[in-house]
Every structure is written in structure tokens, then in C-alpha cells.
N, C-alpha and C positions, 0 to 999 in steps of 0.2 A: 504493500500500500504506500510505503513511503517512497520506494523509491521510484513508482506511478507518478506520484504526486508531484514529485523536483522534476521527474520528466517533464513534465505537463508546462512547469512554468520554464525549465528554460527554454521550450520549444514555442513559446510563446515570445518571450525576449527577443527569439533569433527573427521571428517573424519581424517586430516589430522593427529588429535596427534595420533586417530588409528595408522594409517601408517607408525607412527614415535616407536608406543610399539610393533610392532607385527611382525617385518619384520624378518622372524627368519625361520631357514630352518634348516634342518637333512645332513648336508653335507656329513656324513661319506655314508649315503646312495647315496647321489645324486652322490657320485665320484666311486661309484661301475664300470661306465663303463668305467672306466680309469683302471680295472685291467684284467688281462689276467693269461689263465691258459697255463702254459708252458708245452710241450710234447719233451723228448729228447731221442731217439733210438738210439742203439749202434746196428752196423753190422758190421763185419769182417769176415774172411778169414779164417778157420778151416784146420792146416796142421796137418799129422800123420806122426811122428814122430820116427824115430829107436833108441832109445840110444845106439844101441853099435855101431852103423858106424854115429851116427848123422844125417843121411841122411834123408829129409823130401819130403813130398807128397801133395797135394793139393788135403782134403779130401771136405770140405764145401766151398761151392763159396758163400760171402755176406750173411753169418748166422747173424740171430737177436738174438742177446747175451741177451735183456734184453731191458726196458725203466726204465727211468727215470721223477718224476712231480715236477712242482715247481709254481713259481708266479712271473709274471711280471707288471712293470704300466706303462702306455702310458707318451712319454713325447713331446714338441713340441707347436704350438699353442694350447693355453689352451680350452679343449670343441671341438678343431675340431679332425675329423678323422686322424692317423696318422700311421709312420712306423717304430718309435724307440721306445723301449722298453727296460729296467733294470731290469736286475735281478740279482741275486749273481754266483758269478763264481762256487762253487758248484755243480749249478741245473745244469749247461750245462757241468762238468768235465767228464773226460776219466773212472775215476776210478783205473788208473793204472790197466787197463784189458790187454795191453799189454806184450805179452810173458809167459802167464798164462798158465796154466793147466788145461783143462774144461772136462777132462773127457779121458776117450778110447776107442780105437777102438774096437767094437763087434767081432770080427773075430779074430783077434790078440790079443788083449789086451795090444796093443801100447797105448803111450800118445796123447790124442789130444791138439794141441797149439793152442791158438786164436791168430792171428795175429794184430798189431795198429788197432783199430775199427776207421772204419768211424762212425761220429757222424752226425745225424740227427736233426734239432731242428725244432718244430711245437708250433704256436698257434691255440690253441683252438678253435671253434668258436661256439659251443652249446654242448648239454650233449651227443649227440648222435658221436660226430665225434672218439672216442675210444672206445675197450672195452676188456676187455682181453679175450676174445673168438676170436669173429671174425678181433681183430684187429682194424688197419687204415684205417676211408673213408677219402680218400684225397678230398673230394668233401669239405668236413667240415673242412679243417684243413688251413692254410695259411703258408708255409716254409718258415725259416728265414735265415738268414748268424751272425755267431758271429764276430762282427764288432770289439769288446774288449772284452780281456778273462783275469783277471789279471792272473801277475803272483803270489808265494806264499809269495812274500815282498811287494805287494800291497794289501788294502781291497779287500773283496771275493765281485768281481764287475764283472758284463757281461755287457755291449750294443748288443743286438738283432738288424738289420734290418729284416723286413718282406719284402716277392716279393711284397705287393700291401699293401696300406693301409686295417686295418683290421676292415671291418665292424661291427659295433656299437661298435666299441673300443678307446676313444677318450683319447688326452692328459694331463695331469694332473697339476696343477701348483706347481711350488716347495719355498721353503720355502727364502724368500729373502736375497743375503749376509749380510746384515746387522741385522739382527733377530736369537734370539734366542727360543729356550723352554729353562724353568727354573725347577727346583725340586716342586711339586705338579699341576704342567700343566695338562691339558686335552690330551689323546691320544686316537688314534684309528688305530687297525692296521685291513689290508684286506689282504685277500687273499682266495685261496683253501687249506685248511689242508685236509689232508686224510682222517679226519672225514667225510670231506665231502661224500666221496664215500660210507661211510659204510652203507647206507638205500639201493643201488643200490644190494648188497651180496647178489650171490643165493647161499646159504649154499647147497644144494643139486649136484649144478654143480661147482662150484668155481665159475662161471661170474661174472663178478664184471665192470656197467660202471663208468667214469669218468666223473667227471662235468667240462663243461668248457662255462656255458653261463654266461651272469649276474647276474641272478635271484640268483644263486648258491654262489659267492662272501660270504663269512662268515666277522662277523664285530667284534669285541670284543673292549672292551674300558677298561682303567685304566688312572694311573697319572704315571707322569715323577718320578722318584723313585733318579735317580742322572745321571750326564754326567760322565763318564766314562774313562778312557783308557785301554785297554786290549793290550796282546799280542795273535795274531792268527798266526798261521805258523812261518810264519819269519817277516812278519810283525808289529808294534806295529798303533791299532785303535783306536780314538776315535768313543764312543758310547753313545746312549741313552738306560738308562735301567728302563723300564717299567711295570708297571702291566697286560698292555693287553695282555692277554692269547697269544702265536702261538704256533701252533705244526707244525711237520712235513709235509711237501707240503705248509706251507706258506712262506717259505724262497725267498727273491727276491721281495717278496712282500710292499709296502708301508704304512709307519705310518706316520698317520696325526693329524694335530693339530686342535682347536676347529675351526679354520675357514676354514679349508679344504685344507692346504697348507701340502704339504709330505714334512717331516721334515729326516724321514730317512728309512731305506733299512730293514724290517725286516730278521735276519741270524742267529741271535744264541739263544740255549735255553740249557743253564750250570746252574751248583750252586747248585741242588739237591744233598743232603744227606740228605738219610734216621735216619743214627745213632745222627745226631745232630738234626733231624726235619726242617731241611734248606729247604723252598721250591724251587722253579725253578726260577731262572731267566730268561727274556725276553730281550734280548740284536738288538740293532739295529744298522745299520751304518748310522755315521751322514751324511746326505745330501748332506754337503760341499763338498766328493768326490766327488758324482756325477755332481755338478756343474762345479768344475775343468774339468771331464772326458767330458763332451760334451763341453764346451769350446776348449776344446784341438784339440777337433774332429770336431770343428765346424758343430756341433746338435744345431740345435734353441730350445730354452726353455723359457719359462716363467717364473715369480714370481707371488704370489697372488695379483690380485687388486682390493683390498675392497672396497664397498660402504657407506660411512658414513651413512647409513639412517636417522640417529639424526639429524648430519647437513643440510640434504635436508630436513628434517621435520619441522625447525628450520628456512629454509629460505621462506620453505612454508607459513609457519603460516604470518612471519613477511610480505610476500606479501599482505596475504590475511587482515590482522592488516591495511594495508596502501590502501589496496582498501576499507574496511569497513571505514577508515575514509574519504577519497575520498569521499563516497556515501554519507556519513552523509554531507557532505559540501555542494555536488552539488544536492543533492537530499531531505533530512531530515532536512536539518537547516532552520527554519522561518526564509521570508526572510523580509526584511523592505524597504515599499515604500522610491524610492529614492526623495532627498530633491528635491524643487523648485528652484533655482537660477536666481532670476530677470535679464532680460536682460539689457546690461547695456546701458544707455542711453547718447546721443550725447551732451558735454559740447557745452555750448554756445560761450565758447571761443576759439574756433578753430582757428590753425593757418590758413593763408591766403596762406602757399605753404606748401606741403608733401614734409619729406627728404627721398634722393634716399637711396635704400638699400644698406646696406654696399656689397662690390666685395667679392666673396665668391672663397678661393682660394680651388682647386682640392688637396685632402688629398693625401697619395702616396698610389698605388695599392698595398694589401694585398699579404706575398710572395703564392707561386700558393702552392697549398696543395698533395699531392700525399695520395691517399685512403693507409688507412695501413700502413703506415710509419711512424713509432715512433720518429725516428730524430737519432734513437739510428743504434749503426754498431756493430757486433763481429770481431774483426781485427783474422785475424791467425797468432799466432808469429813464433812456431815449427812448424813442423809434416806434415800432407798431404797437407795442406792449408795455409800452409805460404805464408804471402805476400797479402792474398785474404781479401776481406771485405764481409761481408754478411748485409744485413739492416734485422734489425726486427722486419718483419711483424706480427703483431699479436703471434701468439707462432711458436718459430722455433724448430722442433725438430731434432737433430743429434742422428745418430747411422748408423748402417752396415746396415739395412733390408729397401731398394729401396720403398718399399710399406707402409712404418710407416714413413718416415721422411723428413725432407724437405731440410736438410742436410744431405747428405749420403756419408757415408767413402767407401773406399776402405776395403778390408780383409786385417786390421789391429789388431794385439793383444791388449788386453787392451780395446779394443772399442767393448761394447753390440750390440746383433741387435735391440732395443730402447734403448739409453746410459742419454741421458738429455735435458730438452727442456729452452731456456730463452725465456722471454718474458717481455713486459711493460704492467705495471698495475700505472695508475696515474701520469705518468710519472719518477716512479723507475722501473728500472730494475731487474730481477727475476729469478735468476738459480733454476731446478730444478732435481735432478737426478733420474732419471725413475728406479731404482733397477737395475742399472748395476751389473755388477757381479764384476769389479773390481773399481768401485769409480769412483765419480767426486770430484775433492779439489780444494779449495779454500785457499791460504797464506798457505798450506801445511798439509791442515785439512780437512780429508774426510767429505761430507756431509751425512747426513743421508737421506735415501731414503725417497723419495714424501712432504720432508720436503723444502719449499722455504727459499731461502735466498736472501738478497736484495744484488746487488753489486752497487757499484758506478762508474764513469769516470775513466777510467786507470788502475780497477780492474783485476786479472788476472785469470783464471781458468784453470784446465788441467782437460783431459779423461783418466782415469786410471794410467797412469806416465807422467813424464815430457816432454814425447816425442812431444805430441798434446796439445799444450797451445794456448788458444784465451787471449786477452783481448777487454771490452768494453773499444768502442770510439762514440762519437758524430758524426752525415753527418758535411763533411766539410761547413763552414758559417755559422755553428750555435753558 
């Protein structure tokens, strides 16, 4: 039996520091369905044209000028199905095909003009929904609206919505404001580059299909090379410039870090000369925009939320450390007959009367206890909750999103939709900032995200500026 029983637990132990070395996954692969292949059609209006009286004619009704392919990644609840999508403003531009020259008329040999193209935007949704023969199955395809198209003094940034969430296309998590990559980091960037299409080429007829499932998704990997500033248009960027390969059709696409958080925007590919031997560079836009941009737009997003494995492995063992000595106590340890203690026996000299027992006075009733109730309160001094007390129960979480929290703001700036949660452990109390996007501070010092900090009585804290300040206070009586 006993030597059962030590089997039992260290064959448990060995499990568990398994579980603690091995916990280890291909993220770049697993977040493939977080990318989308982008389709953008230009049509307009074809007039014919007289140069010597100007006078024009309405020769083409709604011609298809042309498509354009790119790469977008899901953003929103992280894993779930969603309908916002980034890509670079590039993959969805005009072209400046406006007021163009596309050719003349067969008959005359007038100018033909394209008139402003209407612009169509499509994601993907297998390999089959394009193909330059037969065109568009809209059965496969999902139409979007460009929600944000920067301008040329902004990074080259889109927001997509799509009509419906697009199946098996899920949202991606982004890299949290307070984290960086540093120079020799891990990267990985996805997308569709036009490589991809090339095995589809019937050299015979031109056809050529496009890929747009997951399976298709190309992965390349390198290291963070340096952070960057460039100037693009009229704009000046910060960038990530990296070794992982992209070419053309990956643009809009997302680069990730070793744990699978999209760090930035894949968009540019400079720096080649030939005459010096200069390779390519891989240029990226950092993240940070996009965090701004869906803030502003009020897009829900995430940040990654990692699993310590170590630490659960760690608390495993030490369980199982405290049940193995448990057993040895109550089960394993020899145990020794307990002593004889003679019963004691009746002096001879007894008194002649028994004294009464002493009056036993009633101690004061215990105060009454409320399950959950710390003793502790968040007072509201600024902001939407001034004036208001919250008690805290167990962990209280504050932010915007009704369904994450237990204190729930209004659509205020500054406040995440999960922003921070306090709680008591031991009887201290415990801010903790869930990766807001613009801070929780203490005495005027942002905290670092998922990192606890203890406060005291009277402490004060705010959500992103001074506007929303709590401070702890004690339940009144205590």
C-alpha cells in the first residue's frame, strides 16, 4: 500500500514538470486565421471625348478598370469571429485613375476618359472566390465599407468593416501599450504575397486564380533589425525594420512577435541597390497607430494575455508537495499506541459542601459578517462616479465593456473596455491595470500592465487622466 501510494505521487510530479517544459505552440501558424486576403475593384464611367469643342459623351457605363490584392488581420475579441479588419491605405487607394486617358474610340479615334472610379472592397473567403478569367463569385466573397482611409500626413492605414462577420476569420490580439520589440527580437510576418498565386498560372491561357483561404496564408520569420523613423508622403513614421521577407500582396498585413501579439502593419519594402549590394528592407508600421485608430473609433480590441505555464507548474507541484506530505502523516507515518492514564482517584479528604460555579457573564455578539466584503470601499472623487462608494467584493473590475466588468463606465475617453481591476488579498489592497490603452496611475506614475501594486487607506488612483480618480477608504465603523 505504501509503496502504491509514493508511486502514485511521484508519477504525478513527473507529469506535472512535463506540463511545466512542454507547453509551447507554433503561434505564427495558429494566428493564420486572423488574416484575410483583400480584393479591391475599381469601376467607373468611360466618356468620349472631342478636344476641339470639349464636348463629352457617355461611352462605358460602370467599366472595370482593373483590381487591386492586399492583406488584412482581424481585430476585436481575440479568437472570436469578427468585422474589423486593417490594412494599409495603399491596398484600398484610387490610384489617381481619375480624369485619365484609357485609350480611344475605334471609330473616331477620340480620347477615352475614365471618370472618379467607384471603388469596391472584398474579402476573400477561399481560393476559389476570384480568378482573372471568369472573375467574381460573390457567393465567396464578403463586401466591406472603408471605415478609415488615411490621409497622405497620416501612416498608410485602412479600417475595413465587412457586411457580416467573416467566417473562419477571427480577431487577432495586439501588442500591449506598454511593451515593446527590441533590436534582435523574434518576428513573423503573414500574409498573401503574389507569390502566392504563381503555382495557380496557366501559361497557355493567362488564368491565373487567387488565394484567399487559410491554408494559403505564407509565414516568413527574421529578427527586429532596428525601430525606425521614416518619412512617407507627407507624413513622418515610426517603424519596425525587419528581416522577415514580404513582397508584394503582403502589404496591410500583420507582424508578430514570438508570442503571437501583432506588433505592426506590414507596408514597405525600400533600401535595394544593386550598385552598392544593399539588400531590401522590410519596413513595418508600428502598432501604436492602430491602437490610437480604433480607440478613436471606438473598435474593441484586445492585448495578449499570456499564460505563465511555469507559474501554474510551480503551484502544481507545490500542491501536490503538500498533499504527498498530508498522506505520509495521515496515512504512512507509524503510528504509536496511545499512553494509559490512570484514572484519578477520590481523596479521602473531601470537603463536606461543593462550591457553586462561578456566574458566567454572556460575551458581546460577534459584528454580523457580510459574505465578500472586504471592509474595504473605492470612494469616487472626479469623473462619472463622484460622490459614489463601491465595496470590494472579491475583485472589482472597471472599464466600458457591460459584459467584462463589474464596474462599468459610460463612453468615456481614456477608459479601456477592460481598464483595471482592485481587489483584497490578506487584507491589502491590490490595483491592477488590465493593458488599458491609456494607463492607470498611481501618485502620478503609470503602472505597468498585469503588474499588482498594493495601495493603502487614503490612497488615490486615476483611469487614464485626472478626470476619473477613486480613492481607497475603509466601511464606515471600522
Amino acid at each position: 500500500m505504501k509503496k502504491r501510494v509514493i508511486s502514485l505521487i511521484l508519477a504525478v510530479c513527473l507529469l506535472a514538470a512535463l506540463f511545466c517544459g512542454c507547453q509551447k505552440s507554433n503561434v505564427a501558424a495558429e494566428s493564420r486565421n486572423g488574416v484575410a486576403r483583400v480584393l479591391v475593384m475599381f469601376y467607373c464611367d468611360i466618356y468620349i471625348v472631342d478636344p476641339d469643342t470639349m464636348e463629352s459623351a457617355l461611352y462605358l457605363e460602370d467599366y472595370n478598370l482593373g483590381y487591386s490584392l492586399g492583406t488584412g488581420f482581424g481585430v476585436g475579441h481575440v479568437g472570436k469571429p469578427t468585422e474589423y479588419f486593417v490594412t494599409n491605405r495603399h491596398v484600398v487607394d484610387d490610384n489617381d485613375i481619375e480624369d485619365s486617358v484609357v485609350g480611344k474610340d475605334p471609330d473616331y479615334g477620340l480620347p477615352l476618359v475614365a471618370d472618379k472610379p467607384t471603388i469596391k472592397v472584398y474579402i476573400l473567403k477561399d481560393d476559389y472566390a476570384f480568378d482573372s478569367t471568369t472573375g467574381l463569385d460573390t457567393s465567396r466573397v464578403v463586401p466591406c465599407d472603408i471605415i478609415y482611409q488615411a490621409p497622405s500626413d497620416k501612416p498608410d492605414l485602412a479600417i475595413l468593416q465587412a457586411a457580416e462577420e467573416v467566417e473562419g476569420r477571427v480577431a487577432l490580439p495586439l501588442q500591449a501599450e506598454n511593451e515593446e520589440v527590441e533590436s534582435g527580437d523574434t518576428v513573423y510576418a503573414l500574409g498573401y504575397p503574389g507569390t502566392t498565386d504563381q503555382p495557380t498560372m496557366d501559361i497557355a491561357t493567362g488564368n491565373q486564380q487567387f488565394a484567399g483561404s487559410v491554408e494559403k496564408v505564407t509565414i516568413t520569420n527574421g529578427i527586429v533589425s532596428l525601430i525606425n523613423t521614416i518619412k512617407d508622403e507627407d507624413a513622418t513614421v515610426r517603424i519596425i525594420q525587419h528581416t522577415a521577407q514580404v513582397n508584394h500582396g503582403n502589404s496591410g498585413g500583420p507582424l508578430l512577435d514570438e508570442h503571437g501579439a501583432v506588433v505592426g502593419v506590414n507596408t514597405f519594402i525600400y533600401g535595394q541597390n544593386i550598385s552598392t549590394g544593399d539588400t531590401m528592407t522590410n519596413g513595418s508600421i508600428k502598432i501604436e497607430y492602430v491602437r490610437d485608430l480604433l480607440d478613436e473609433y471606438k473598435i474593441y480590441w484586445e492585448p495578449l494575455h499570456t499564460t505563465n505555464f511555469l507559474l501554474i507548474g510551480l503551484i502544481v507541484l507545490a500542491v501536490l508537495a503538500a498533499a504527498g506530505v498530508a498522506v505520509y502523516i495521515l496515512v504512512l507515518r507509524p503510528r504509536q499506541a496511545p499512553a494509559v492514564v490512570p484514572a484519578p482517584q477520590p481523596s479521602p479528604y473531601q470537603p463536606s459542601y461543593q462550591p457553586s460555579p462561578a456566574p458566567v457573564t454572556p460575551s458581546a455578539a460577534p459584528p454580523a459578517h457580510i459574505p465578500g466584503d472586504s471592509g474595504y470601499r473605492i470612494q469616487g472623487i472626479t469623473g462619472s462616479f463622484a460622490g459614489r462608494r463601491f465595496a470590494i467584493a472579491g475583485q472589482l473590475r472597471i472599464g466600458r465593456d457591460p459584459n467584462r466588468n463589474d464596474l462599468v463606465y459610460p463612453d468615456v475617453p481614456g477608459v479601456s473596455g477592460v481598464h483595471c481591476a482592485v481587489m483584497v488579498n490578506n487584507g491589502q489592497v491590490i490595483l491592477v491595470d488590465l493593458g488599458s490603452s491609456y494607463g492607470t496611475f498611481v501618485d502620478g506614475k503609470r503602472l505597468a500592465a498585469n503588474a499588482p501594486m498594493v495601495l493603502k487607506e487614503g490612497q488615490r488612483f486615476c483611469l487614464g487622466n485626472d478626470t476619473q480618480v477613486f480613492e481607497i477608504a475603509k466601511k464606515a465603523g471600522m
